[in-house]
MINUSE-352789 format. One line per field, with one value per residue: chain; residue in three letters; x, y, z of N, C-alpha, C in turn. Coordinates in steps of 0.2 Angstrom, whole numbers. Layout:
N
kette = (A,...) $
rest = (ALA,...) $
n.px = (X,...) $
n.py = (Y,...) $
n.pz = (Z,...) $
ca.px = (X,...) $
ca.py = (Y,...) $
ca.pz = (Z,...) $
c.px = (X,...) $
c.py = (Y,...) $
c.pz = (Z,...) $
***
This chain:
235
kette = (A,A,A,A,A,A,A,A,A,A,A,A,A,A,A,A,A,A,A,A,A,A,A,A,A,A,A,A,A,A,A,A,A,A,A,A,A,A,A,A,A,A,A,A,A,A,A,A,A,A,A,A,A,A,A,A,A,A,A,A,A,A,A,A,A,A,A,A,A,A,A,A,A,A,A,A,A,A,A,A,A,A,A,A,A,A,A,A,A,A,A,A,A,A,A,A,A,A,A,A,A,A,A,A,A,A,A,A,A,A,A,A,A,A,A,A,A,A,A,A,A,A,A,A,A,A,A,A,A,A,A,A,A,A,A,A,A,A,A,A,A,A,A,A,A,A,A,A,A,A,A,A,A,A,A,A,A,A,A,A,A,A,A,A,A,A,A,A,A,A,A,A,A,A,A,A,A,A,A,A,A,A,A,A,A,A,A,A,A,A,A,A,A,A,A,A,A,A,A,A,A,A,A,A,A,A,A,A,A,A,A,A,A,A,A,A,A,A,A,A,A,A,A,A,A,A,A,A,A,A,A,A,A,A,A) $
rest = (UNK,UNK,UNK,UNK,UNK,UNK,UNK,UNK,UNK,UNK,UNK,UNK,UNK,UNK,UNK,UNK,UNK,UNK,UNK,UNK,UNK,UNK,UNK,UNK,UNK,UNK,UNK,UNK,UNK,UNK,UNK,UNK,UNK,UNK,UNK,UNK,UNK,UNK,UNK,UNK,UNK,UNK,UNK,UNK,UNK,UNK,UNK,UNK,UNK,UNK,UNK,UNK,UNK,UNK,UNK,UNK,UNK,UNK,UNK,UNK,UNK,UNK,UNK,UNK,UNK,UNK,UNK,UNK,UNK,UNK,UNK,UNK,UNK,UNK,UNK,UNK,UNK,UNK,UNK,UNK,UNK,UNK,UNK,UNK,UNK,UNK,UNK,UNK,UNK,UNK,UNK,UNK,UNK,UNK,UNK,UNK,UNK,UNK,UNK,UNK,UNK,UNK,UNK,UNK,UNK,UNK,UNK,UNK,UNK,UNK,UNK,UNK,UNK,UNK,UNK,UNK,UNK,UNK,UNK,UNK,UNK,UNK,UNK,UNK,UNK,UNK,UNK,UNK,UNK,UNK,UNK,UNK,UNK,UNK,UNK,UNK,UNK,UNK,UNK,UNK,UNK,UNK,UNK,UNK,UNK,UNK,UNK,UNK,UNK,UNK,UNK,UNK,UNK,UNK,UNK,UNK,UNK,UNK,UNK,UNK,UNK,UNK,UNK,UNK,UNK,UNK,UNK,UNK,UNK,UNK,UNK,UNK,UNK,UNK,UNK,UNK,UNK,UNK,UNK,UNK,UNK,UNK,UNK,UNK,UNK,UNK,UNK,UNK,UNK,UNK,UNK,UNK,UNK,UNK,UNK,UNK,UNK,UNK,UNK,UNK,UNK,UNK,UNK,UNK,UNK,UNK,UNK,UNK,UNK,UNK,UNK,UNK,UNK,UNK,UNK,UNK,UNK,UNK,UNK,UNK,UNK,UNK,UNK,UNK,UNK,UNK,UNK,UNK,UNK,UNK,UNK,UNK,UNK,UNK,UNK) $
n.px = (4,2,8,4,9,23,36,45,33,25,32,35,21,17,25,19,7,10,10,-2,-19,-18,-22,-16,-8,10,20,33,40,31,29,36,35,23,13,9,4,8,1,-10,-14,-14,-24,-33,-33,-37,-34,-35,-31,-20,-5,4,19,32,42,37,23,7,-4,-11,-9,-17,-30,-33,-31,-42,-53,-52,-54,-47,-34,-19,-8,10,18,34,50,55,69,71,73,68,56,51,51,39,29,14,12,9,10,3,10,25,30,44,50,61,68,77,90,95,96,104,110,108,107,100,90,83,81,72,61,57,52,41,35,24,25,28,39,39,51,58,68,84,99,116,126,131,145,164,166,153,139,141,143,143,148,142,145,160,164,176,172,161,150,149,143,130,113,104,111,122,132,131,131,130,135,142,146,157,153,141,129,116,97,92,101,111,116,119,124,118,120,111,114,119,107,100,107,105,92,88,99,89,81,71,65,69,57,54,62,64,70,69,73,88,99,102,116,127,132,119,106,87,78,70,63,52,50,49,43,51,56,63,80,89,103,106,110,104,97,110,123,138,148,146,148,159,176,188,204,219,233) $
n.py = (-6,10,23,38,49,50,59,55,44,55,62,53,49,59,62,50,57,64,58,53,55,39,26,14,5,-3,-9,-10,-24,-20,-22,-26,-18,-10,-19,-16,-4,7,1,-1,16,19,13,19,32,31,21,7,-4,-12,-19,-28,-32,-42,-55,-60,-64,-55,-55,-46,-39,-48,-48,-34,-34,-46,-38,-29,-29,-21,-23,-33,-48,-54,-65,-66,-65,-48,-45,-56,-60,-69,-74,-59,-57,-65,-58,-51,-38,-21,-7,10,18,15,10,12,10,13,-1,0,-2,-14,-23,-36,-38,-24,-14,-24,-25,-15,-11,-21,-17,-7,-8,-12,-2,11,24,33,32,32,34,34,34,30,40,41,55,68,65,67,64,63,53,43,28,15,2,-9,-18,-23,-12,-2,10,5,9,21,22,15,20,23,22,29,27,14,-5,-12,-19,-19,-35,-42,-55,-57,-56,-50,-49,-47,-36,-21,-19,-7,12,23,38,54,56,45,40,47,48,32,29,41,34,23,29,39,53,62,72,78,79,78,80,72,74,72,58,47,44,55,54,53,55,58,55,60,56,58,49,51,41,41,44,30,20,15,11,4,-7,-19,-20,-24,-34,-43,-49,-43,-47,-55,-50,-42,-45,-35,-33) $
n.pz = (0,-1,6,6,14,14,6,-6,-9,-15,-22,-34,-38,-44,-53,-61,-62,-73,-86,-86,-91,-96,-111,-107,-96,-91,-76,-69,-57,-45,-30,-19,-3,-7,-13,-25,-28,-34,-48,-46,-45,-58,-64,-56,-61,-75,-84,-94,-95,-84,-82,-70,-68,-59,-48,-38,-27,-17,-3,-1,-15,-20,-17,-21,-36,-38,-36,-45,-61,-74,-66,-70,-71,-72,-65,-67,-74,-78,-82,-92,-106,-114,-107,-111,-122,-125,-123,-129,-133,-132,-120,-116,-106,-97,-83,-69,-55,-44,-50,-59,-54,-50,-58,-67,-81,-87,-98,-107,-102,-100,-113,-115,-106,-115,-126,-126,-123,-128,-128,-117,-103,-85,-74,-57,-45,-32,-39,-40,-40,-52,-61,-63,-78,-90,-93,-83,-75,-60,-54,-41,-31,-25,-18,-12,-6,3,12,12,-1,0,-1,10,21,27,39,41,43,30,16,1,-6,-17,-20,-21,-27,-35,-39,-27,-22,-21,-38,-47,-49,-53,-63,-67,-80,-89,-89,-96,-107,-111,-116,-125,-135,-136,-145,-136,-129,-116,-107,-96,-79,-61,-46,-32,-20,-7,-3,13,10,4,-7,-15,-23,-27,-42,-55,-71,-85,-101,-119,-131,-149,-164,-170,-167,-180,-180,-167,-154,-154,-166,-175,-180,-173,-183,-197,-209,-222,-220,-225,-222,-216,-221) $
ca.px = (0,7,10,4,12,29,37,45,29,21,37,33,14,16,28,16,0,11,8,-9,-23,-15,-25,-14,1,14,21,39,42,29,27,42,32,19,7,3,2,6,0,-19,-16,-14,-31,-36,-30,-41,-30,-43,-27,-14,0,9,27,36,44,33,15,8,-10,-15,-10,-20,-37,-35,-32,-49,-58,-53,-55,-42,-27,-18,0,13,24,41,55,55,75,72,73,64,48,48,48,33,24,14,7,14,7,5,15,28,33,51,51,67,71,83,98,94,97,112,108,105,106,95,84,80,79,67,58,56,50,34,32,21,21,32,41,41,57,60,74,90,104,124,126,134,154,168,163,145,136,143,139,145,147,141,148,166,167,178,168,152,148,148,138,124,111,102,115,129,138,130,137,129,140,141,149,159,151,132,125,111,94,90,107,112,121,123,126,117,119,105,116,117,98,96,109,101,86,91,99,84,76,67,69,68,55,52,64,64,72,64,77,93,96,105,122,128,132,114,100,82,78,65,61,46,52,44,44,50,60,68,87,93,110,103,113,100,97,116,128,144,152,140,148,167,179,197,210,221,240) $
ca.py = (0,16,28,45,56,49,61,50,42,61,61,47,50,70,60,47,59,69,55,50,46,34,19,6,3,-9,-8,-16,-23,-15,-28,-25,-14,-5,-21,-14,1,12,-2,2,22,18,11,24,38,29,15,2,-13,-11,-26,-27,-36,-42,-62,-63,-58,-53,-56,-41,-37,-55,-45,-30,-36,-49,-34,-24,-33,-19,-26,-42,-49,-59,-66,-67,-60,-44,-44,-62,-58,-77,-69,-53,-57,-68,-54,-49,-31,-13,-2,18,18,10,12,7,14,8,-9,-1,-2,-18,-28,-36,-36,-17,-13,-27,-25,-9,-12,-27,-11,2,-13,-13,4,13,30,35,29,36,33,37,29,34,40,45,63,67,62,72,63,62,47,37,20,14,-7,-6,-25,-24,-5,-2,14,2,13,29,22,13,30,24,20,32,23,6,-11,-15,-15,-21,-41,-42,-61,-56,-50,-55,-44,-42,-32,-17,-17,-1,18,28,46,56,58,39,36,51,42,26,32,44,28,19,33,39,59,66,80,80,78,82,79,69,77,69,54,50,47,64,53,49,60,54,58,54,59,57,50,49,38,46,36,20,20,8,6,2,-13,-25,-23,-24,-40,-42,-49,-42,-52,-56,-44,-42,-44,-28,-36) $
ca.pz = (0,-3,11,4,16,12,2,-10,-14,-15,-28,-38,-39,-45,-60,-64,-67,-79,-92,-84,-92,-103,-112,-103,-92,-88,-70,-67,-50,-40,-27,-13,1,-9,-15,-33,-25,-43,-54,-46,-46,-65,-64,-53,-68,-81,-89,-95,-92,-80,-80,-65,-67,-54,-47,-32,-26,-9,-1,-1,-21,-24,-15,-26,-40,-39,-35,-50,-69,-75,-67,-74,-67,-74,-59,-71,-71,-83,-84,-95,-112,-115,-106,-113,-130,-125,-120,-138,-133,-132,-118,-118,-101,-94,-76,-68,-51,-41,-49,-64,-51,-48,-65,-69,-89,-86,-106,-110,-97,-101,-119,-118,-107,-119,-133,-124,-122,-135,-128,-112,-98,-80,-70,-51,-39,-31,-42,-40,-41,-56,-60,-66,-83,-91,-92,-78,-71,-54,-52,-33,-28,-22,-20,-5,1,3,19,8,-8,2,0,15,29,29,42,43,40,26,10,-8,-8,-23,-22,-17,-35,-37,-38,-19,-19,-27,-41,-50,-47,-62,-66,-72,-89,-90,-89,-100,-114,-114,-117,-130,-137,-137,-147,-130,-126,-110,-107,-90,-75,-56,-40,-26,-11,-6,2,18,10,3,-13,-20,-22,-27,-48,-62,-79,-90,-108,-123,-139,-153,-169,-168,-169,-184,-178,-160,-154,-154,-174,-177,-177,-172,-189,-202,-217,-223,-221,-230,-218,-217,-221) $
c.px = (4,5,10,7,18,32,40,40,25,27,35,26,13,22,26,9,4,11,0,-14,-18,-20,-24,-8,3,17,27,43,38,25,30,38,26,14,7,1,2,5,-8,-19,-17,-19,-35,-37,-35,-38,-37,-37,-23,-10,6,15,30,37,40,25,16,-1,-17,-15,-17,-29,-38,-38,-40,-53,-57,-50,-49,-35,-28,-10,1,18,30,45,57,63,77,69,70,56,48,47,42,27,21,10,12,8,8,12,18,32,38,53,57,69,77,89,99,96,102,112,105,102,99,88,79,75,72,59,54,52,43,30,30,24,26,34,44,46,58,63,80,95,110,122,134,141,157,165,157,145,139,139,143,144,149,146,156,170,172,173,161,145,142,142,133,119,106,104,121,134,135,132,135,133,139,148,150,156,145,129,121,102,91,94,106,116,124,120,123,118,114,109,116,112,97,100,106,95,86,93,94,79,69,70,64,63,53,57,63,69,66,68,83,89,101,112,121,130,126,111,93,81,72,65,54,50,48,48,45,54,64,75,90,99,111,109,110,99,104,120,134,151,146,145,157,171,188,201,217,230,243) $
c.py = (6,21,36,51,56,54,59,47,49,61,58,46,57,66,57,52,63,65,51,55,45,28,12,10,-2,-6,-14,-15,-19,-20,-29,-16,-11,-11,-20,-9,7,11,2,10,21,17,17,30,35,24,9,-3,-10,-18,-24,-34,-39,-54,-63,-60,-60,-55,-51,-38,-43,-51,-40,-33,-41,-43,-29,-28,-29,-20,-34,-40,-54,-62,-69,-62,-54,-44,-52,-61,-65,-74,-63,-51,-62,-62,-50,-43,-26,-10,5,18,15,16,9,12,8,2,-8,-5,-9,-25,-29,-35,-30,-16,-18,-27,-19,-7,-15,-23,-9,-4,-12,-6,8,20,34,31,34,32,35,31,33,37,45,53,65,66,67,71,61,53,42,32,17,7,-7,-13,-23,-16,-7,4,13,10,21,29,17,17,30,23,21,27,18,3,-13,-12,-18,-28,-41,-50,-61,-52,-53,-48,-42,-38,-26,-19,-9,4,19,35,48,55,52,38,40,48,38,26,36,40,25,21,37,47,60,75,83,79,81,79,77,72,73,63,54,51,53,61,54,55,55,58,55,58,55,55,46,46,41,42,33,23,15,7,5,-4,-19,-26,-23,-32,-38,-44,-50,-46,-50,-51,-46,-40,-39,-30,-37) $
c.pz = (0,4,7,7,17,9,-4,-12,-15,-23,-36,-42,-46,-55,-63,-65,-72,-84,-91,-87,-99,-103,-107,-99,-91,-83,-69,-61,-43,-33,-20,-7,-1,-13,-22,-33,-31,-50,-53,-45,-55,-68,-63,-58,-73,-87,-88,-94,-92,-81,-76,-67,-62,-53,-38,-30,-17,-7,-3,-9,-23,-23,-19,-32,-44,-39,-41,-57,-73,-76,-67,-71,-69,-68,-65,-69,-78,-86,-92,-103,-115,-114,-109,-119,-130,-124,-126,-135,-130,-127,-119,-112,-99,-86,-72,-62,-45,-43,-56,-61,-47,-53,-67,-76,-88,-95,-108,-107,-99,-109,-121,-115,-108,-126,-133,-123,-129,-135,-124,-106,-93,-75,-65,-46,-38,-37,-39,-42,-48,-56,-65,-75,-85,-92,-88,-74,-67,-52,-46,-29,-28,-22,-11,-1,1,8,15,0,-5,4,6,21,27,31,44,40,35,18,3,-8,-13,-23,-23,-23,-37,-37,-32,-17,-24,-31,-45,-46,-53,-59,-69,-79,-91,-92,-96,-107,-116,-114,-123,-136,-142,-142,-142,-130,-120,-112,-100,-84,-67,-51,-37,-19,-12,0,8,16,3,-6,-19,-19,-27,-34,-52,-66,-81,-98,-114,-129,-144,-162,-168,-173,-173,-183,-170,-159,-156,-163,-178,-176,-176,-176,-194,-210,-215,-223,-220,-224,-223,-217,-225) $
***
């Protein structure tokens, strides 16, 4: 359930109506404390079918959900490019609130995404604060200053196992300028961004963007190989 007088989800909310109403949504990951809690705003906003995504359900989403014909749930794992090319439908929105920095196939993940996305995609979760160079990306498992890149325990003991990589962990650090490349990439611009506040380490700050669909990139990686035909050696 959503805790409205959080500020974070007051955040989160305030970026999700700036594409709302939309025909449809897909909702990735919305399962870990909040129930389904901004697959059913999405209902709430006037989506005639919501698809909540995520690798586990909860009791309380099992009761929504019977009670609203709207929402529909795939328990898979959206980072599996196997499942997600099963998935035969494009929604207007796509929603991805905290579970980017969680994906070890980040690129693909993101990609398989944005595949499904007709229209726009809203984004909000911690991010790095920007780095002497643009678009950087921070591989959190065996950093030495755990203490310091964990955005909600300063000085607590939990840290980044260069062993423990897996998605209940963190793995990556993004930059706003990162999210906004691979997106841009993908043929996605950025028209909306904001701040949610800082978090408690002095590294991270809370971020999102609103981006829309706009033309497909023909030399995307995904429509490319990696030895397009014979080629004359240089000797």
């Amino acid at each position: 359930m959503l805790d409205e007088a959080n500020p974070v989800v007051q955040f989160k909310l305030a970026l999700l109506e700036t594409v709302m109403p939309a025909e449809s949504a897909a909702v990735f990951g919305d399962m870990w404390v909040v129930e389904g809690g901004y697959a059913a705003r999405c209902a709430e906003h006037g989506c005639r079918r919501v698809l909540l995504v995520d690798t586990f359900e909860t009791a309380g989403w099992l009761e929504r959900r019977a009670a609203d014909h709207r929402l529909d749930f795939y328990k898979a794992n959206f980072s599996n490019p196997f499942f997600m090319a099963s998935v035969n439908e494009r929604f207007s929105v796509s929603v991805a609130f905290d579970v980017l920095l969680h994906q070890a196939p980040l690129l693909s993940t993101i990609h398989a995404i944005l595949e499904k996305t007709a229209d726009a995609i809203v984004i909000a979760q911690p991010v790095l604060r920007e780095q002497p160079m643009a678009n950087s990306l921070v591989y959190l498992p065996g950093q030495a200053a755990a203490s310091e890149l964990y955005p909600f325990a300063p000085a607590g003991p939990r840290g980044f196992d260069v062993l423990d990589v897996n998605t209940a962990h963190w793995i990556w650090g993004m930059t706003p300028s990162f999210i906004r490349a691979v997106l841009a990439g993908e043929g996605f611009e950025v028209e909306h961004e904001a701040s949610g506040g800082d978090c408690p380490s002095p590294h991270w700050f809370w971020w999102g963007c609103v981006a829309r669909r706009g033309a497909d990139n023909p030399r995307h990686w995904s429509r490319s190989t990696p030895s397009p035909g014979v080629i004359e050696p240089n000797w």
